[in-house]
NULOVEX-472495 format. One record per residue: x, y, z of N, C-alpha, C, O in turn. Coordinates in steps of 0.2 Angstrom, whole numbers, padded with zeros to 4 digits, always signed. Example, Ala and Ser with C-alpha at 12.3 -4.5 7.8 and 13.67 -1.06 7.14 Angstrom:
! NULOVEX-472495
+0066-0028+0039+0062-0022+0039+0066-0016+0039+0071-0017+0042 +0064-0011+0035+0068-0005+0036+0064+0000+0039+0067+0006+0040 
END
This chain:
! NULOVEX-472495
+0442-0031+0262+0438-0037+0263+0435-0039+0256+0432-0034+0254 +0434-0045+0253+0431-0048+0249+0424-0051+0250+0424-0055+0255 +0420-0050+0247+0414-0053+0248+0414-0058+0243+0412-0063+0244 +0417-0057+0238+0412-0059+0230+0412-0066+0233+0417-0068+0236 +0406-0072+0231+0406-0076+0230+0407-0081+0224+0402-0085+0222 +0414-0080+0221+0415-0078+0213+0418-0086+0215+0421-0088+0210 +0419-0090+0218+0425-0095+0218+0421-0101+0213+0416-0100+0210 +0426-0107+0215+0425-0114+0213+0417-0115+0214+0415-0113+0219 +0412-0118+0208+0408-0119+0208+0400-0114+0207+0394-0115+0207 +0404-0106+0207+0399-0099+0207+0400-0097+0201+0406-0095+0199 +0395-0097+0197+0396-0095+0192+0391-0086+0191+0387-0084+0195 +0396-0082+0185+0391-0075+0186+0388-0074+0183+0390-0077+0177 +0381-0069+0185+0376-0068+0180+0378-0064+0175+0384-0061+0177 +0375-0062+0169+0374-0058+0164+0371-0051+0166+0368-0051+0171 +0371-0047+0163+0366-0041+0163+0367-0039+0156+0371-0038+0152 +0358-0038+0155+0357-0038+0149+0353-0030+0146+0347-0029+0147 +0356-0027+0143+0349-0021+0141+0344-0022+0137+0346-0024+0132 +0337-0022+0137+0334-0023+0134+0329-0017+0130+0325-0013+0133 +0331-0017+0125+0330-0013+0120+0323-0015+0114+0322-0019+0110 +0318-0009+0116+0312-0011+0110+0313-0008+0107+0315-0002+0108 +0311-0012+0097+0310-0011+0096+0302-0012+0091+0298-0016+0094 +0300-0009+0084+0293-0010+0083+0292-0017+0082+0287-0019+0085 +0296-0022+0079+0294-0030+0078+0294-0033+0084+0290-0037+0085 +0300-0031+0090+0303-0037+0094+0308-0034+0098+0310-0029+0095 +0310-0036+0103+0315-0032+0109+0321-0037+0108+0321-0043+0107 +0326-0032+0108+0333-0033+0106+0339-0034+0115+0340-0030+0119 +0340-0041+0114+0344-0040+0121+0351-0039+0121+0353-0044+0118 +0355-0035+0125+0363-0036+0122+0367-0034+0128+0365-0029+0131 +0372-0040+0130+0374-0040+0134+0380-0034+0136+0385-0033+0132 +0380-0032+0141+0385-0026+0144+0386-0028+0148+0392-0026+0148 +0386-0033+0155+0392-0034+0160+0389-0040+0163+0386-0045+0160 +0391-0040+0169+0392-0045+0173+0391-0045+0180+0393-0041+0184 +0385-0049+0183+0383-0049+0190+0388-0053+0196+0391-0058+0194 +0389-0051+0202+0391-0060+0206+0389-0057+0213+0390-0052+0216 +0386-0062+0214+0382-0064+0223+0386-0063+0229+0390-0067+0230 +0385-0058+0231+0391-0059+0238+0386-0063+0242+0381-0066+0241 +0392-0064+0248+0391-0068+0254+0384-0068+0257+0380-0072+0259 +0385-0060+0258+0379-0057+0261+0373-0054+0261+0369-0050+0264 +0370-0060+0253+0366-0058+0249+0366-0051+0246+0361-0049+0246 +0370-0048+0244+0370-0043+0242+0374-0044+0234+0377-0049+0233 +0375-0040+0229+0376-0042+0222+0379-0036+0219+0377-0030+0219 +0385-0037+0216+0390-0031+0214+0389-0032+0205+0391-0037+0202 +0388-0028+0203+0385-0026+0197+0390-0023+0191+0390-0017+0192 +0395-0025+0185+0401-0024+0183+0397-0022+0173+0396-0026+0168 +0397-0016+0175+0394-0014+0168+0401-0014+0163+0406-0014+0166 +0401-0015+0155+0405-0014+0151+0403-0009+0146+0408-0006+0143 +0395-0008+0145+0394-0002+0142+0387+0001+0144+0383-0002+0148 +0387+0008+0143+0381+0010+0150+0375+0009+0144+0375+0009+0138 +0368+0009+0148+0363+0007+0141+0358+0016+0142+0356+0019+0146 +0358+0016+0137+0356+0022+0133+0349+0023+0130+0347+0019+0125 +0346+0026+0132+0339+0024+0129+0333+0018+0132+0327+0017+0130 +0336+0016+0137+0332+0011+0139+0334+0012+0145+0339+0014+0147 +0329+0009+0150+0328+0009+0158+0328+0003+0162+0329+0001+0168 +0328-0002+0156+0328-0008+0157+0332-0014+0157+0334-0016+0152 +0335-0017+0163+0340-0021+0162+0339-0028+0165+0336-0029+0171 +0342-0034+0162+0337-0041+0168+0347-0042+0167+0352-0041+0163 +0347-0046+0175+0351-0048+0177+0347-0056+0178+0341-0058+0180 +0354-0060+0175+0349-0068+0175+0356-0072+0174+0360-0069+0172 +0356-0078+0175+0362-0085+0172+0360-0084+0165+0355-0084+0162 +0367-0084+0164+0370-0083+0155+0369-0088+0153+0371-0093+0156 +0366-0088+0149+0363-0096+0144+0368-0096+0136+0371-0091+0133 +0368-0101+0135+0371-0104+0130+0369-0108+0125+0369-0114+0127 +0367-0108+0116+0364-0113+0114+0367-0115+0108+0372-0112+0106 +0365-0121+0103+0371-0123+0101+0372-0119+0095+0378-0118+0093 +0367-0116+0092+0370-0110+0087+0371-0105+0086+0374-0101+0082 +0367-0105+0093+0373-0095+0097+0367-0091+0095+0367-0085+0096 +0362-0095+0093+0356-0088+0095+0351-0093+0098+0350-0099+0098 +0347-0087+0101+0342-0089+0104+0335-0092+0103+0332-0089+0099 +0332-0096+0106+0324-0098+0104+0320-0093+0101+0317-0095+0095 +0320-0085+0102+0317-0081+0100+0319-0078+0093+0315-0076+0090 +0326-0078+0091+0330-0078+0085+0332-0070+0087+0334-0067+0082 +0331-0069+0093+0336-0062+0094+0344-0064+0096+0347-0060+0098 +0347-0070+0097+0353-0071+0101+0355-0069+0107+0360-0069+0111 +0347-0067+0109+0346-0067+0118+0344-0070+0121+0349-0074+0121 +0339-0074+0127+0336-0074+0131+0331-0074+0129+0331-0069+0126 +0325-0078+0129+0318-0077+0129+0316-0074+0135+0318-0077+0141 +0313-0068+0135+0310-0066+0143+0305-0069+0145+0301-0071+0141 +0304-0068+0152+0300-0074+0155+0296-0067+0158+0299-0062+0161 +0288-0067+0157+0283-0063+0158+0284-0061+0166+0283-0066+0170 +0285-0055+0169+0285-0054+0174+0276-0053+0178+0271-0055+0174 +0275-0050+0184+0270-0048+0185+0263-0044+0184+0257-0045+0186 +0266-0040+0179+0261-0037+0172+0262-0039+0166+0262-0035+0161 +0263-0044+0166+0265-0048+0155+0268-0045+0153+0269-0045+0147 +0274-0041+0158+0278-0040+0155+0285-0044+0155+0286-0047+0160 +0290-0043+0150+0298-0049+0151+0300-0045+0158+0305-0047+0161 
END
């Protein structure tokens, strides 16, 4: 049985490793997320992340000059519950 809810209209998230370094965190993308039915979320790594513990799964953005507000070509992260992205 398939859950994925991958059809018409569902788009997948990104998964991003996020990499510090001394000036600025470095984000790069390794795979792809997608929502099952059942609230549950299947997870398709392309490279495994090394060094780092950290990963944001989120909707893959897009800008017109291919990099980011931040000037990494990532995501700006959005401050979670301790200031942190």
């Amino acid at each position: 049985m398939n859950d994925s809810a991958s059809g018409p209209g569902k788009k997948p998230l990104a998964v991003y490793a996020i990499i510090d370094r001394k000036d600025k965190s470095h984000w790069i993308k390794i795979g792809s997320a997608f929502s099952n039915r059942d609230g549950s979320t299947n997870v398709y790594l392309d490279a495994l992340p090394i060094g780092t513990n950290r990963l944001q799964i989120r909707e893959p953005r897009a800008w017109e000059d291919g990099r980011a507000p931040n000037g990494s070509g990532a995501p700006t992260p959005e401050l979670g519950p301790e200031g942190q992205p």
